[in-house]
Structures are given as structure tokens and as C-alpha cells.
N, C-alpha and C positions, 0 to 999 in steps of 0.2 A: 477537636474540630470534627465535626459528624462529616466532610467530604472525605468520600475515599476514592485511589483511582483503582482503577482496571484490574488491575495487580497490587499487591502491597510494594513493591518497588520502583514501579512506573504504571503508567497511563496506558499502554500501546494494549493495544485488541486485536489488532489486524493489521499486517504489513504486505505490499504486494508489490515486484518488480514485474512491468509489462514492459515486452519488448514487442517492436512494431514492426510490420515488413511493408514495402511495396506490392510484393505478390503473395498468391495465396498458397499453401502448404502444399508441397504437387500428394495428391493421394494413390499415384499410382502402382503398378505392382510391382516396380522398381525401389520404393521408399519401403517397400515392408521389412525385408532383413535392415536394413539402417534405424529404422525403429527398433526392431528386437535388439538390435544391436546398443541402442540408447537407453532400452531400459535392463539393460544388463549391469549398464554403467552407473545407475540412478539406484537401483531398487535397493542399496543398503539404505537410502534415506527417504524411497520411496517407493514400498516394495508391491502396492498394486498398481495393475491398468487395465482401463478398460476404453474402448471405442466410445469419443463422444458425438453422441444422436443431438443434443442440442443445448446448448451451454447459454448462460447470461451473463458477462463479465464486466463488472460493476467498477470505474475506474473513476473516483472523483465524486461521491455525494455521499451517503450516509453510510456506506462502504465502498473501498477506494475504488460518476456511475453517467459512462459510456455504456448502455446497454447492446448487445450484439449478440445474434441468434446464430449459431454456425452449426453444420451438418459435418459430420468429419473429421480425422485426427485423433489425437491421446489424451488421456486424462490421467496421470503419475496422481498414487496419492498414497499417505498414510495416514492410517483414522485415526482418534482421539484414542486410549486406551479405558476410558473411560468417557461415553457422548455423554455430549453438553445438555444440558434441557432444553438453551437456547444458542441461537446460535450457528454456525458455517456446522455442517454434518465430518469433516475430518481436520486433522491437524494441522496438515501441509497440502502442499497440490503444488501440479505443475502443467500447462494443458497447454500443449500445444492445435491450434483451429485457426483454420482460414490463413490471417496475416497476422496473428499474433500469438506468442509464447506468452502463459501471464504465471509467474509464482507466487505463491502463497502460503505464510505463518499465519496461523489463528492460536499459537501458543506459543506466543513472544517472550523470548528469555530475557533477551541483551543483543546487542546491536554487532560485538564482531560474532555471535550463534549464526544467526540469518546471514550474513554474510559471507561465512563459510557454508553454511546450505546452498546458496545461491550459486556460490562459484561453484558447489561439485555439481549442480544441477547444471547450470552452463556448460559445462567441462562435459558431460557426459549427452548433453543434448547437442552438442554443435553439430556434429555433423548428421543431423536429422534437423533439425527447426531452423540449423540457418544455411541449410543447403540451399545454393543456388538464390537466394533471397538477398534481395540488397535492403538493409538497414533503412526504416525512415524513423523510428523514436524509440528515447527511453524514459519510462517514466515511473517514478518511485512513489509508492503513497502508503499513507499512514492513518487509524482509525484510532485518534485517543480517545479515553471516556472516562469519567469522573461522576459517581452516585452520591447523593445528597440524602443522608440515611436521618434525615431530622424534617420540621415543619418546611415544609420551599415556602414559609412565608417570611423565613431567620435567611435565607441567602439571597443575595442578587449577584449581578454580573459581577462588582467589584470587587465583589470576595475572591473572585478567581481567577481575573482579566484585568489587563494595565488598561489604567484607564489615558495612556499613553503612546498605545498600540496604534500602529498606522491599516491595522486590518482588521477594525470593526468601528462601525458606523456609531458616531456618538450617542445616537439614542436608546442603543442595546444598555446603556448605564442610565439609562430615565424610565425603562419600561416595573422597575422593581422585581417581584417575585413570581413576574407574568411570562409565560413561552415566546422564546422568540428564534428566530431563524437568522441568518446570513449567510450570502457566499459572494467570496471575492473575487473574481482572476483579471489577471495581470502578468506583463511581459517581463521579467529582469533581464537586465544586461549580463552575458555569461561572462566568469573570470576566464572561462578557458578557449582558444583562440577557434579550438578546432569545434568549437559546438557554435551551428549555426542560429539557435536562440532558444530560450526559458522560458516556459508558460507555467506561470503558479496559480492554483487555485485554492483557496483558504474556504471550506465552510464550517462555518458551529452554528450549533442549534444546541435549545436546550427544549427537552421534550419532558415527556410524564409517562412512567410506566404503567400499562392502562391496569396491571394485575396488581402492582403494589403501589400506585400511589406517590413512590418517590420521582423526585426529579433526577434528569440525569443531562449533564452536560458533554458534546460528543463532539471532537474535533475531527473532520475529513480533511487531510492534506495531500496536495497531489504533484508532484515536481516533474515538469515534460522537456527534455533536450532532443532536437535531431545535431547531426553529423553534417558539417559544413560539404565535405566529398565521400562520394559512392565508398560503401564498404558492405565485403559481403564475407559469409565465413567465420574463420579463425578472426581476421583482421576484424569484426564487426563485432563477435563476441569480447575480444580483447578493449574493445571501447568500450563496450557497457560494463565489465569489469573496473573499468579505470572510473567511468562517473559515476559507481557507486557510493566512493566515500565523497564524493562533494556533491550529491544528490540529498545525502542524509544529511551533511553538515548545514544546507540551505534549508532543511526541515525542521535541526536543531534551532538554527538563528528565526525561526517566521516564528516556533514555539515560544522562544525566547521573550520575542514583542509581545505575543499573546498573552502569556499568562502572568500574573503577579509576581514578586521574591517568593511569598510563602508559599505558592504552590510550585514553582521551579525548585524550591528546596526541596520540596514533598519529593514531588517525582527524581530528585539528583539528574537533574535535565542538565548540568553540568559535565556527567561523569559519563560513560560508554554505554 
């Protein structure tokens, strides 16, 4: 089969925990040693930083897109060892601005890697990004992608999508070998009692790379819980800790309906 994903082992391109505040980051020259202090604690897994002048953080469309322009705060990052041609400019990040912490893999391993990233980045940021800040979201998203290295007039949607899925519009399977676009969102009811509710949004698109010609199918998933009551802190960091693995397990199950048996094989969308 000429479709291949992202990686030879999985689909993932980009993964990104944003966490959300009420207020905005205090910049004052009370929070300077607390930052030095935070990236003291980070820089084994993100050993630069620099002041960010003006960020765009893209949370929900063709990379996980909430656009927002912030003056202020930290940018943790560690670059590629080798840059991409295309593509985010470093590996990882971490950028604390305004009312939001957002982290970020552009070199996605495996699902418990990121997640022990995430926790020592939390772990080492609390008491900088969630000082004094009361918790209002968490939301976890993900950027699969899948290149069609043959004619895009030998694929359509059903090669790679259940036509069974309750998150794509029945005509994505009538349009053939033609570009097309969707995005879903929608509320789930949460299993868990203390999250006051789930906003998913589902887009794929399938586009044409303008340099080569192939097509390329690109899943944007993005999963948003707030906290039923105030928490700020330790207690706020230890919640988005705990909805980490049923953030991802709700990202596993949307993939699940999305794509065929033969491409959930592909990717071992079964396995961690």
C-alpha cells in the first residue's frame, strides 16, 4: 500500500498539552528568581530560554488553532538535532504567556515518552506558571498525518476512514480523489465527576503538497476539560496530571471511529 503515516510506527506529528488560567502570568520582578528557578528544574529536557516578544499558539486546526498574540513570559525549548526542511523550528517547547502554559512534541516517540516529558515539565514549572493562578482548562491535542506516495486518483476517503464513523459527514466518501475539508466540535459527557465538561473537536482535511504533488491526509484532534471547583497550584497541577491519561484514551477512541481496521493496524492504534 503506497499510504504511509507520519512515522513508520504511528501517525502523530505534533502533540501539545495547553493549560489554561483565569489570570494572566504576573511579569513582575517578584516572578524573576521563580522563573530562574523553573528553568533550572526543566533544562535537562529543555535546556534553552529566551523571553517571548510575540508567540501564536495554534490549538485546534491544522496544528493543535486558537490563534493568540502575547508580549511576555518564557519560551523553554530544545531544538531538533538535526532542523527539519519543514515544519515547527524545535523539538519540544514549553511557553509559558499571558493565561496560558502550552507544551509541545514535534518528535513523537510513544505515548508514556510525552507523558513523562510533560509531568517533569509540570513538576518543574508549578511553582512559576501556576503561581497564584486559578485553573480554567486542559486541553490535549494531536496532529496525525498520512502521505499518499502514489496517483491521489488510486485513493479516496475509504481507504482510510470507516465509513461508519460518526465524525465525518457522509459526503467526504462521494467526493472521490477530490480535496476536501471537515471540522467537528461537540460536547461529551465527562466519566469523571470532578471535570465540569468536554469540548471535542475532530478536523481532517485532505490537502496536496504544492512542491510534490502528493496528497496528504492530516487529522487535528483537540480534547478541552475545565475543573468543576477552583484550584490553583500544586492541587491544579495534580489535576491536569491525572486528565492526562483519559484525555489521550478519548483521542485513542475518536481515532478509533475515524479510521478503518487496515489503517488502525498500520498505526498499532491498539498498543501505547
Amino acid at each position: 500500500m503506497s499510504l504511509h503515516p507520519y512515522s513508520n510506527r504511528h501517525a502523530v506529528q505534533s502533540a501539545m498539552l495547553v493549560v489554561g488560567f483565569h489570570e494572566e502570568i504576573d511579569l513582575g520582578d517578584g516572578m524573576v528568581e521563580k522563573a530562574n528557578v523553573a528553568y533550572d528544574a526543566i533544562r535537562s529536557v529543555l535546556p534553552s530560554r529566551n523571553p517571548v516578544q510575540m508567540i501564536t499558539v495554534q490549538v485546534g486546526a491544522s496544528v493543535p488553532t486558537v490563534n493568540d498574540m502575547a508580549v511576555g513570559g518564557w519560551e523553554f525549548t530544545q531544538p531538533f538535532d538535526k532542523l527539519p526542511a519543514k515544519g515547527p523550528p524545535v523539538r519540544r517547547s514549553a511557553v509559558v504567556h499571558e493565561k496560558r502554559l502550552a507544551i509541545q512534541e514535534n518528535e513523537y516517540n510513544r505515548w508514556a515518552d510525552f507523558q513523562q516529558f510533560v509531568s517533569t515539565v509540570l513538576e518543574g514549572l508549578e511553582s512559576y506558571a501556576f503561581a497564584g493562578r486559578r485553573l480554567s482548562s486542559v486541553a490535549l491535542g494531536y496532529i496525525d498525518s498520512f502521505v499518499w506516495k502514489d496517483n491521489p486518483s488510486l485513493i479516496e476517503a475509504a481507504n482510510i476512514f470507516s465509513r461508519d464513523t460518526e465524525y465525518l459527514p457522509a459526503n467526504v466518501f462521494k467526493v472521490g480523489s477530490r480535496l476536501f475539508h471537515s471540522n467537528h466540535g461537540f460536547f461529551v459527557d465527562p466519566e469523571d465527576a470532578a471535570v465540569d465538561a468536554l469540548l471535542e473537536n475532530v478536523n481532517v482535511a485532505r490537502t496536496q503538497d504544492a512542491e510534490t504533488g502528493q496528497h496528504n491526509f492530516v487529522i487535528t484532534t483537540e480534547h478541552r476539560l475545565g475543573s468543576k471547583k477552583p484550584l490553583y497550584g500544586a492541587d491544579a497541577k495534580e489535576f491536569v496530571l491525572l486528565q492526562l491519561e483519559a484525555l489521550h484514551q478519548r483521542n485513542k477512541a475518536v481515532l478509533g471511529s475515524l479510521l478503518n481496521e487496515d489503517v488502525q493496524q498500520m498505526i498499532k492504534l491498539g498498543g501505547k
